[in-house]
Structure formats: structure tokens, C-alpha cells
C-alpha positions in Angstrom: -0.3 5.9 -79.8 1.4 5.2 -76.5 1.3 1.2 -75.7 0.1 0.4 -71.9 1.2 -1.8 -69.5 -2.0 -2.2 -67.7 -4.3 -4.9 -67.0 -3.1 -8.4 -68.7 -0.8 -7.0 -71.0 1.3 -5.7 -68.7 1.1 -8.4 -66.3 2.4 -10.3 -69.7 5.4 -8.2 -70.2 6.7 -8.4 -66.8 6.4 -12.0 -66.2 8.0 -12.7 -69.8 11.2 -10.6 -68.9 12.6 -12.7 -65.9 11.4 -16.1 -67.7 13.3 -14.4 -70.8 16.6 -13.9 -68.8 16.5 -17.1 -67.0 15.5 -18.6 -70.3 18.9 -17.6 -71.7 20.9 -18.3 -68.4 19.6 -21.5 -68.8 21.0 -22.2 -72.7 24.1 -20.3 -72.2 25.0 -22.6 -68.5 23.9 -25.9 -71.1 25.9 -24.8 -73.5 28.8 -24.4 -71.1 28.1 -27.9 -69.9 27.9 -29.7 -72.4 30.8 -28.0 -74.2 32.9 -29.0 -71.2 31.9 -32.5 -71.5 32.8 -32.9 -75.0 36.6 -31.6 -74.1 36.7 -34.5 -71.2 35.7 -37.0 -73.9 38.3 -35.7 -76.0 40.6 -35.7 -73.1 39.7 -39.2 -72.6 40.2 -40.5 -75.9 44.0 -38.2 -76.2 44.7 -40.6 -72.6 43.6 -43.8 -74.3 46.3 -43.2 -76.9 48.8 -41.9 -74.9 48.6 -44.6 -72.5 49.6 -47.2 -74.9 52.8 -45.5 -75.2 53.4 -45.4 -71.7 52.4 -49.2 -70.8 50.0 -47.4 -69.0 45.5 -47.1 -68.8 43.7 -43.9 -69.1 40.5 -43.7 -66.4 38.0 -41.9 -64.9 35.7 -41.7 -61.6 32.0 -40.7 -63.7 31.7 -40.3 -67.6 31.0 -36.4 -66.9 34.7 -36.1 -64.5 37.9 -35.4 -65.7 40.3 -38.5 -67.0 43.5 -39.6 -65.6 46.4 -41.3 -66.9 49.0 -43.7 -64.9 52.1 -45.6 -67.0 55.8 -45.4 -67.3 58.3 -42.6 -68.7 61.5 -43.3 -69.8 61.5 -46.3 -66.6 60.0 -43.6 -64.0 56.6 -44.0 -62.7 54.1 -41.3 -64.1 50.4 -40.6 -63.5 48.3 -37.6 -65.1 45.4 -36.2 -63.5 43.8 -32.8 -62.9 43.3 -30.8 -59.9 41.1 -27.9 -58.8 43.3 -24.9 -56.9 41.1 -22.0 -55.4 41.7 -18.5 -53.6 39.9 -15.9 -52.3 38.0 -15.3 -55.6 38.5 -17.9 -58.7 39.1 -21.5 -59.2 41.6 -22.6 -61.7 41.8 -26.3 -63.3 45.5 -27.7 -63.1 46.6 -30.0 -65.5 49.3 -32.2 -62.7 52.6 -34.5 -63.6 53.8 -36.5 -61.1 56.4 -38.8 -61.6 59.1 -40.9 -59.8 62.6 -40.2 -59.2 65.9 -40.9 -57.2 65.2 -38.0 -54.4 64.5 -37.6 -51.0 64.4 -33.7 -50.6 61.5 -32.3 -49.6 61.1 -28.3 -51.1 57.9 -26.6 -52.8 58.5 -24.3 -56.1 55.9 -21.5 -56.0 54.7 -19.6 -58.9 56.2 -16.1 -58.1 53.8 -14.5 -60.8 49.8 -15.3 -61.5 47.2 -17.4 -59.7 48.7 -19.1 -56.9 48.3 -17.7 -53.5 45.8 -20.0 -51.1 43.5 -19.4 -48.6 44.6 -18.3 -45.3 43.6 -21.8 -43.9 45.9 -23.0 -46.8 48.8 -20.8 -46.4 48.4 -22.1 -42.7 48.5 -25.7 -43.7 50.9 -24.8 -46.5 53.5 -23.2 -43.7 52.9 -26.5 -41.4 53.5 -29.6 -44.0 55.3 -28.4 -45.8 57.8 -25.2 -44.3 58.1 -21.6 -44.1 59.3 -19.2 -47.0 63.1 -19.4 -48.2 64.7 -16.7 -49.9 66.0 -17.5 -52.8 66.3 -15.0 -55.1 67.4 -15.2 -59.1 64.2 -17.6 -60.0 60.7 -17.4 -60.9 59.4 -19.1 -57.9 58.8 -18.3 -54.3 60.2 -21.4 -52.0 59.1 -23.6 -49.0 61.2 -26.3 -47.4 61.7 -27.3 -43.7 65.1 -28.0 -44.5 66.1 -24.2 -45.6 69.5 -25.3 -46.1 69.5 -27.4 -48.1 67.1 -25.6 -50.3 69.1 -23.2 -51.2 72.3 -25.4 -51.8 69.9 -27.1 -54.1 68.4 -24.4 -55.8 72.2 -22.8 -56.1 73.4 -24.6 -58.5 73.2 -23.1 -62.5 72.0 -25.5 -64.7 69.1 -26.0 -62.4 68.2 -22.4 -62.2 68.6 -22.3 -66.2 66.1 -25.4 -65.8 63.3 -24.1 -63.8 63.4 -20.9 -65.9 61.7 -22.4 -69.0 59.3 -23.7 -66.0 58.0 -20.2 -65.3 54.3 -21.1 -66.7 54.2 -23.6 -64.1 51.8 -22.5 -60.9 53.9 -24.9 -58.3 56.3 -28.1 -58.5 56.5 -29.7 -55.9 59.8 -32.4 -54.6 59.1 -34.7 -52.3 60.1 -38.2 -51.0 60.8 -39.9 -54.4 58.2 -37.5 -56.5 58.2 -34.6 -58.8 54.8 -33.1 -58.8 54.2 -30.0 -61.6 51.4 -28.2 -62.2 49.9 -25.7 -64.4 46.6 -23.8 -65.4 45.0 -26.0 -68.5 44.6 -24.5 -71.1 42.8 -26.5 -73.3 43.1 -30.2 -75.2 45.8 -29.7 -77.4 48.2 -29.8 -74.3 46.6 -33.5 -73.6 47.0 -35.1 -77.1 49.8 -37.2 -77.4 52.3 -35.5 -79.1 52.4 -32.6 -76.6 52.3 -34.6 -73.3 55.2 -36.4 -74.9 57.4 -33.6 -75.0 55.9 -32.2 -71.6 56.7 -35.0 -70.0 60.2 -35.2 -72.0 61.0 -31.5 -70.3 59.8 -32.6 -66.4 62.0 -36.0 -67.0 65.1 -33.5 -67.7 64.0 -31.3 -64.3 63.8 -34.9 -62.6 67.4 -36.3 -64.1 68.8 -32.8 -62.7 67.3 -33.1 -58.8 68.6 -36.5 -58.8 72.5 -35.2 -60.0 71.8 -32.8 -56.8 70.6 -35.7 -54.0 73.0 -35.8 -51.5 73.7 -39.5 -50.0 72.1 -38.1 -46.9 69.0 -37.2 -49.0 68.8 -40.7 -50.7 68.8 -42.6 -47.2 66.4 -40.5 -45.5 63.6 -42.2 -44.3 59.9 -41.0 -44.5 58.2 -38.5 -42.0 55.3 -37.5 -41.0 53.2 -34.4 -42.1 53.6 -35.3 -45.9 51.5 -33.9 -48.6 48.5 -36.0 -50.3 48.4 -34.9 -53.6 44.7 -34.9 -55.2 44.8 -38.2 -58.0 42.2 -36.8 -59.8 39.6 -33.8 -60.3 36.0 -33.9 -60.9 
């Protein structure tokens, strides 16, 4: 016996397979939700802790946005946030490091391999705050500076090659005006709890110690400019 999908029944059938589907959309997008808002509070709670290490606070904008952290490394200034990068086709959380150090250079590490090229209104705004490309070839990032010079006497020198080389997973690190700014893709909350932001922030300290072996006295007594990049504090 054949089964019809006239008269009610069918009308039944095909108004149960879109609320079906979008029944399951609907379960699978809470599911994503609130899975993502368990890992901030566990984010938030890894901060809390760390931040008593650091003489520092762990915060937040909304109880559903990402945490940040701001303390003190080793006597440098740190803060701990995450930031949103897009291109043409994906979005990619960033888990960001800034901290202080002794440097005036201005120069921006780019990821040579994965996600990391911007939109062309980005590459635009990249090119005028921060400089053109700079050829410098041997390490796993492509490089911008509007002192091109001095960028590659900087990024000439050995032991700071050998440096950025264990850096490779990082999408961009950014020197300017008395900062080190790295970033990378997240990958999930075991790179937040204490132990491991110890030792990541152990690794960028060493990258920081070696800029500041390489400032020149001219760099040091540079004063600030204009055009200079805001950093996002926090994602959402």
C-alpha cells in the first residue's frame, strides 16, 4: 500500500520538515552557545587565579564577553585580552599579550603562513599606520615598518631570528613605542590556565629582553608620532 501525501496528511508532512530542521538548528546553535559560555567562565575563573600572581585583576565588559587580565611580569606591564581578526571569509579569535618594554622601534611581524591576510580596507590601513612591506628573508614572518632600515638591522641579528622562530604559531607581533603585542589563534582553555600563561608569558618576556638589547639610543629617545595603532583591549 502506497502512503499519500494528500489532503491533511500531507499538508502535515511538509510543514513538520522545515519546523524539524529549524528545530535542530535551533538546539545545535544553543548548544554552541552555551558551550561557549561555559569556556569564558572557565576563562574567567583561570584569570582570577592568574591574576593574583601578577598583582593584577581579571575582568570583563558582560558576563556572556570574553575576560581580560591586566598585572605585572617579571616588573613589565602586561594585559591579556582577546581580539576578533577577520578576512574575506572567516573570523578567528586571538588570544593577545601585550606587555611593556625598553623600545621605541616601531615594526609589524606578519604571520608568513595561515590566517592572517586583511581586508583590502585593512591592508590599506595596515600599509598607512603602520608601513609598507620589508624584505626580509630567513624568518617566518612577512614585515612592515616605516623605518625599513632599521628593520632589517633589527631583524639581522641571530639570536633574534633563532627567537622569533619558536614564534612561528604566532599570527602577528607587533613592536611599537614601548609595547610588545603577540597574537595567536586560541585554541582552547588550557592555553589560559595558569601554568601555561606563565610560561607563555615567560617566552614573550625573553622576545621583549632581546628588542631591548637591539634599541639603539636613537630609538630610546624618540618621541611619539602620530598614526599609531590602537590595539583592541578586549573582545566580545
Amino acid at each position: 500500500m502506497s502512503l499519500s501525501l494528500d489532503g491533511p496528511r500531507g499538508f502535515f508532512m511538509i510543514s513538520y520538515i522545515p519546523l524539524t530542521f529549524f528545530g535542530i538548528i535551533g538546539v545545535v546553535g544553543l548548544a554552541f552557545f552555551v558551550h561557549g559560555f561555559v569556556n569564558r567562565q572557565k576563562i574567567y575563573a583561570a584569570f582570577t587565579d592568574l591574576a593574583s600572581s601578577l598583582s593584577g585583576h581579571a575582568g570583563r565588559s558582560a558576563i556572556w564577553a570574553y575576560p581580560y587580565l591586566s598585572g605585572s611580569f617579571e616588573g613589565r606591564p602586561i594585559k591579556i585580552f582577546f581580539h576578533t581578526s577577520e578576512n574575506h571569509t572567516v573570523s578567528v579569535l586571538n588570544l593577545v599579550v601585550e606587555m611593556g618594554l625598553s623600545s621605541q622601534d616601531r615594526l609589524l611581524l606578519l604571520q608568513k603562513e595561515g590566517f592572517r591576510e586583511p581586508k583590502p580596507e585593512g591592508k590599506e590601513r595596515l600599509a598607512e599606520e603602520v608601513g609598507p612591506e620589508v624584505p626580509v628573508p630567513g624568518i617566518p614572518f612577512d614585515v612592515r615598518s616605516k623605518d625599513a632600515s632599521r628593520a632589517q638591522e633589527i631583524l639581522s641579528h641571530e639570536e633574534l631570528r633563532r627567537d622569533l622562530s619558536s614564534f612561528s604559531p604566532y599570527n602577528q607581533i607587533l613592536l611599537w613605542d614601548g609595547s610588545l603585542i603577540a597574537g595567536k589563534q586560541f585554541e582552547g582553555v588550557a592555553e589560559t590556565l595558569p601554568e601555561s600563561m606563565l610560561a607563555t608569558l615567560g617566552r614573550i618576556g625573553g622576545l621583549a629582553r632581546r628588542f631591548e638589547s637591539l634599541a639603539s639610543k636613537s630609538s630610546l629617545g624618540r618621541s611619539d608620532g602620530t598614526g599609531n595603532p590602537q590595539p583592541v583591549r578586549q573582545g566580545s
